[in-house]
C-alpha positions in Angstrom: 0.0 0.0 0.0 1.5 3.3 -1.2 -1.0 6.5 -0.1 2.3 8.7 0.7 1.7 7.5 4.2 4.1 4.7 6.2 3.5 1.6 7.5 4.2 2.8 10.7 2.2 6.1 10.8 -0.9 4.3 9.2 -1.1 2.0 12.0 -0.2 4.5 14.5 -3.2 6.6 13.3 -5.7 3.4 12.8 -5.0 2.5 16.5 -6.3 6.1 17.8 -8.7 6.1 15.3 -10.1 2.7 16.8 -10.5 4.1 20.0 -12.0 7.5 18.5 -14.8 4.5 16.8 -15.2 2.3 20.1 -15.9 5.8 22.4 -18.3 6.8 19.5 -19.6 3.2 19.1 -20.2 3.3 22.8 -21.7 6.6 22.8 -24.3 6.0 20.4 -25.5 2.8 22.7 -25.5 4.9 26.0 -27.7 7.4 23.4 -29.7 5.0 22.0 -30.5 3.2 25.7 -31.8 6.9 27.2 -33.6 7.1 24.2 -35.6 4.4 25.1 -35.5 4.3 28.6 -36.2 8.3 29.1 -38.9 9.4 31.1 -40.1 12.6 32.5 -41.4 16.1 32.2 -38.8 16.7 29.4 -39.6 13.4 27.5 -40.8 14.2 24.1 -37.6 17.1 24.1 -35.0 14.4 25.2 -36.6 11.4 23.5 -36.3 13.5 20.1 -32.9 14.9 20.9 -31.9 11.7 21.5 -32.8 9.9 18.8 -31.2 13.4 16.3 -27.9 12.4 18.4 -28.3 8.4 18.4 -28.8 9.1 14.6 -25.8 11.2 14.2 -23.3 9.1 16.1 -24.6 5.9 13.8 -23.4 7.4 10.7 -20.3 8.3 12.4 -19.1 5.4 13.4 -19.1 4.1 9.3 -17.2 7.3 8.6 -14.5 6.5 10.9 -14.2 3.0 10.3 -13.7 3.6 6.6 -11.2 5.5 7.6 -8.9 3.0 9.2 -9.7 0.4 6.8 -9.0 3.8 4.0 -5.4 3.4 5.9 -5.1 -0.7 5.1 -6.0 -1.5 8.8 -9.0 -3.8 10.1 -11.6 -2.0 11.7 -12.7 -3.1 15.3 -16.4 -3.9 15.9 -17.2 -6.4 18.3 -18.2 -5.3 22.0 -15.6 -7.3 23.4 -13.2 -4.8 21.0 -15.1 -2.0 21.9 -15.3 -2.8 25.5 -11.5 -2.8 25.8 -10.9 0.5 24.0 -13.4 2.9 25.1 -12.9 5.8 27.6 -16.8 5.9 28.4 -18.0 3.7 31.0 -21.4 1.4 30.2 -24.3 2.7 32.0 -26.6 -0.2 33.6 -29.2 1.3 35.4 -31.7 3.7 34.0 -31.1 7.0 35.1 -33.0 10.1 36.2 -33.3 12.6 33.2 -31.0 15.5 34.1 -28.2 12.5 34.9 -28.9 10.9 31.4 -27.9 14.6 30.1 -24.7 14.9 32.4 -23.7 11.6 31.3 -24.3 12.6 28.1 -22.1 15.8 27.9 -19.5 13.2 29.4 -19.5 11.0 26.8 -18.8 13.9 24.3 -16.3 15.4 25.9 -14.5 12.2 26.4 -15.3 12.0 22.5 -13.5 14.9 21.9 -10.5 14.3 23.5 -10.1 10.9 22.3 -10.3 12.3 18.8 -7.9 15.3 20.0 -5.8 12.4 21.0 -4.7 11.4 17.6 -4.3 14.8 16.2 -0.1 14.2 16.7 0.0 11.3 14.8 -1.9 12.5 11.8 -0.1 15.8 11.5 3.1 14.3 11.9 2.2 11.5 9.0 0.6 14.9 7.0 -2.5 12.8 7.0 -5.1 15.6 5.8 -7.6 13.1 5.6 -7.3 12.2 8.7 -7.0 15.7 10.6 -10.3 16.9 8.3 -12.2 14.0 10.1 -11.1 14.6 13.7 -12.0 18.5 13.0 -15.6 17.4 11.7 -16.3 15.2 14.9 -14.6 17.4 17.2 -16.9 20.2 15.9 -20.1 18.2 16.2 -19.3 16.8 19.7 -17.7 20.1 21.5 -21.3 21.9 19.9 -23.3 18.0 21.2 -22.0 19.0 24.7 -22.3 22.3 24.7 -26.6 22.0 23.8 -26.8 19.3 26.5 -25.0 21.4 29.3 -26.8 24.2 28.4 -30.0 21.9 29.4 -29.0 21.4 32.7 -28.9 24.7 33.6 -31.4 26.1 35.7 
């Protein structure tokens, strides 16, 4: 494989990238799960701000795992895979609304510093690609976080 990238750098980048895909994989469950479990005075609001962000983060998760296969690496995408790479913790109960929103802005800002994360590695392998992708999710999730907080002020 010769994308002006080394073997080296490509699977430097891949591995933050698969961690930038098991936090957003494991976002969009934790997402999907409040969807479905919300309850509330705020319930239609958060059921369909949910289901906007579940949405989002579904189609995310292709776009960066086209990446790293885009780079000649395998893709994870089991749970176990997921489960192992993740920043976010799994939540089990079912949470009170305001706490499904705090988790929420959690789980985006660990996003956004997991994507931050690899920033070093693509600039130093000039991948442009790469860098253009982090940008686009670390717009999306610092602006994510930023409409949930602002929900739980009062």
């Amino acid at each position: 494989m010769d994308i002006g990238i080394n073997n080296e750098d490509r699977q430097k980048i891949a591995e933050g990238l698969s961690k930038l895909l098991a936090d957003t994989y494991t976002l969009y469950l934790k997402t999907h799960y409040f969807h479905w479990n919300v309850t509330g005075p705020m319930f239609n609001t958060l059921h369909l701000m949910f289901e906007t962000q579940y949405t989002e983060l579904a189609l995310a998760v292709d776009l960066v795992a086209e990446r790293i296969r885009s780079l000649g690496v395998y893709a994870p995408g089991t749970y176990a895979q997921f489960s192992k790479l993740t920043s976010i913790d799994e939540t089990i109960d079912v949470p009170k609304a305001s706490d499904m929103i705090s988790e929420l802005v959690a789980g985006h800002e660990a996003v956004c510093r997991t994507a931050r994360s690899v920033f070093p590695a693509a600039e130093k392998a000039d991948d442009e690609a790469t860098a253009d992708l982090l940008t686009q999710r670390l717009q999306l999730h610092e602006k994510t976080a930023w409409m949930l907080r602002s929900m739980l002020e009062k």
